[in-house]
C-alpha positions, 0 to 999 in steps of 0.5 A, spaced: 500 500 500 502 507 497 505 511 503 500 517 504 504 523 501 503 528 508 505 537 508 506 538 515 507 546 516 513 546 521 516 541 526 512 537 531 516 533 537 521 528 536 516 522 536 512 524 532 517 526 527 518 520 527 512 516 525 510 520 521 517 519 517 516 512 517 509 511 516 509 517 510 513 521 505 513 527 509 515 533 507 515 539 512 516 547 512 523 548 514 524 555 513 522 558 520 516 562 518 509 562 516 508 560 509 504 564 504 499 563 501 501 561 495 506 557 498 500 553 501 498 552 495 504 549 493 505 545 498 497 542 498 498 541 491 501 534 492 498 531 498 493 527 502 494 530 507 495 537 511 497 538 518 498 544 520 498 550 526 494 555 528 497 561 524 496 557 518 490 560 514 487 555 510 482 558 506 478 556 500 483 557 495 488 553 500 484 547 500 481 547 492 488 547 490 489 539 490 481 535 489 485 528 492 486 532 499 483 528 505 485 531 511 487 537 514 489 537 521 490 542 525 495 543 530 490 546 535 484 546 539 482 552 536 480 552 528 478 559 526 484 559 522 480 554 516 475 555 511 470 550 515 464 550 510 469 550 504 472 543 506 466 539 507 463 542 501 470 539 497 470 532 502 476 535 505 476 532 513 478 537 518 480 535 525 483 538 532 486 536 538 481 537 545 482 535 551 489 535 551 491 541 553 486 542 559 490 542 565 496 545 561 492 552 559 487 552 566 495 551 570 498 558 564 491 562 567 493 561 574 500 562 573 498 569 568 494 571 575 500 569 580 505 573 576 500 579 575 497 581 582 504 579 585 508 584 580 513 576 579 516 579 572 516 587 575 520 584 582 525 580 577 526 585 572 528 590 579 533 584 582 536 583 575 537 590 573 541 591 580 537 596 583 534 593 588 536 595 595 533 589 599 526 590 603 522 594 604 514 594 608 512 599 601 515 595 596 511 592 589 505 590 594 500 586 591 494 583 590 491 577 595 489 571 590 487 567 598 480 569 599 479 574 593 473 572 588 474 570 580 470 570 574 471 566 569 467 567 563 466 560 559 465 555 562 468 549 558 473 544 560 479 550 561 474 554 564 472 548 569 479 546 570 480 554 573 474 553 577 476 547 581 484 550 582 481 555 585 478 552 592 485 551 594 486 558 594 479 559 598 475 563 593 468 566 590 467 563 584 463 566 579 462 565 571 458 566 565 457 561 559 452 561 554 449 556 557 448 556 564 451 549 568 446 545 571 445 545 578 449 538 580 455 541 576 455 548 579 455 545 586 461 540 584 465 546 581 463 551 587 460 556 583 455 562 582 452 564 575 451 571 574 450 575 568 456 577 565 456 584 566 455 581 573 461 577 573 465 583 571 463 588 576 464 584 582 471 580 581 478 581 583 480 576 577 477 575 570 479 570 567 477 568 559 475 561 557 471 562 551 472 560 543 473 565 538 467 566 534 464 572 531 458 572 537 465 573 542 470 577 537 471 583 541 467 581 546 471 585 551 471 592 549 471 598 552 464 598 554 465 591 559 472 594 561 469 600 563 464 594 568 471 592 572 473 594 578 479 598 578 483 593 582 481 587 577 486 584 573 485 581 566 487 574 565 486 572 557 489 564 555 483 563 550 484 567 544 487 575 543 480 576 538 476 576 544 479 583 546 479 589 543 487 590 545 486 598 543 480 599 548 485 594 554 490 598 552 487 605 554 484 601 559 490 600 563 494 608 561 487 611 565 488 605 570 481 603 570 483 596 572 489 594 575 493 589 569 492 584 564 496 577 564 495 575 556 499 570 553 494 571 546 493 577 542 489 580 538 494 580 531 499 575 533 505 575 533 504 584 532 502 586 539 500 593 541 507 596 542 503 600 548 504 593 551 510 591 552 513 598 556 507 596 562 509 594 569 502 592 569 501 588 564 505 579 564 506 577 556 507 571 554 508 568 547 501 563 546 504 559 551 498 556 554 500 548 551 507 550 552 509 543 557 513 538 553 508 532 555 501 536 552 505 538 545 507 531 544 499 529 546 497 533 541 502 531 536 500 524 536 493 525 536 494 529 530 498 525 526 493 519 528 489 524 525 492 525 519 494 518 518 487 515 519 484 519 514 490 518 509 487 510 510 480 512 508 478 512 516 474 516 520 478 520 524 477 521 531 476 528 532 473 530 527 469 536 526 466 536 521 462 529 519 459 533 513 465 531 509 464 524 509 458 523 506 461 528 500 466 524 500 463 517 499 457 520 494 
């Protein structure tokens, strides 16, 4: 049996280069960057199967350019980076990896907060740069996470995840989702559901759980961080559409909240260069599944992915079901 022909966009960890390299001809981007559109093209234009990331723009034209394309397989729980509608019109399978970074994400969160209300990076900074002159009872005081009440705003396996670290730290959790939790699933978790201008106004913490879609683009803008308290600080893990980036930025100039820990931005890899002077503001580089065993899981369940989809399997995760039914009429 031929050996699928596989494009893979960039390096995946070691093990799954491997089996991808046994069990297909693989060819991988390796200049160090984001292709082009037309290089996508390209590099579609000889395979059965596409695995690539989130910074991947897999449009129409992207996925028409090769009718024996099977599968792509997306690097990422998110995939708002790929034509969705114009794969299953072309039978072309789509599939994500979810579950697997859950715990990795929601750990990123709590250290977003810690870092932020207990100003880590400003008193790193202040050490490193020699001009620390040892203790003082005034100095870089912060904010108590013990005792302090949260928001989170999305309720899905992340938002849950957030949710039950904070019984440790003995807080008042309070959420908003599209779709309330039943009873028995707020008890457990040990949260109270509140509107989402609630939500805002009443917590020390915000916390962002919530996928990109048009309905949550800018879904925190100026208006709803004109609710928060001016103590409150802004914690974004999700995805950097969710924030309107300039509307946080005068935010934060005018102090009408306290800081922001973000590690997603609105035009990633391009920030707000306002951004980068603020003491108030932690800025990590889309770290949220950044563990070596969370990268390795996501890399073997896409390849699995891909590899099953190559062999005329159903995929495991796939998002849309449609494609199969075109593919076989």
């Amino acid at each position: 049996m031929r050996k699928p022909n596989v494009y893979l966009t960039g390096p995946l960890p070691s093990e799954c280069m491997l089996r991808l390299e046994s069990e297909s001809n693989l060819v991988v981007n390796t200049l160090g960057r984001d292709l082009s559109k037309t290089e996508l093209v390209d590099a579609v234009s000889n395979a059965d199967g596409l695995i690539c990331f989130l910074s991947d723009t897999i449009d129409a034209d992207v996925l028409a350019a090769n009718p024996d394309l099977k599968i792509v397989a997306n690097y990422a729980v998110g995939y708002n980076n790929i034509d969705i509608d114009a794969a299953s019109r072309l039978g072309i399978a789509v599939t994500n990896t979810p579950d697997v970074l859950t715990d990795t994400t929601a750990d990123l969160a709590w250290a977003l907060m810690f870092a932020i209300s207990r100003r880590i990076a400003e008193g790193d900074r202040l050490v490193r740069s020699g001009q620390w002159k040892g203790w003082a009872p005034l100095q870089l005081l912060g904010l108590d996470i013990t005792g302090a009440t949260l928001g989170i705003i999305g309720m899905g396996r992340i938002g849950r995840a957030v949710a039950e670290r904070a019984k440790a730290f003995r807080m008042e959790v309070v959420y908003w989702n599209r779709t309330r939790l039943d009873a028995g699933t707020e008890e457990m978790l040990g949260v109270k559901y509140a509107e989402i201008d609630e939500v805002l106004s009443n917590s020390d913490f915000v916390s962002l759980h919530l996928a990109l879609s048009p309905e949550t683009e800018h879904l925190i803008d100026a208006e709803k961080i004109a609710k928060m308290r001016s103590s409150a600080y802004l914690i974004n893990t999700a995805r950097g559409l969710i924030i309107d980036e300039k509307a946080l930025v005068k935010a934060l100039q005018n102090n009408e909240i306290a800081g922001a820990g973000l590690d997603v931005f609105e035009k990633e890899p391009n920030i707000e260069p306002e951004l980068l002077g603020m003491d108030n503001v932690v800025l990590t580089p889309h770290l949220g599944s950044g563990t070596v065993a969370t990268r390795t899981m996501m890399g073997s369940m896409v390849v699995e992915n891909c590899l099953a989809a190559c062999a005329g399997k159903r995929p495991k995760n796939l998002l849309n079901p449609v494609a199969e039914s075109l593919r076989d009429s």
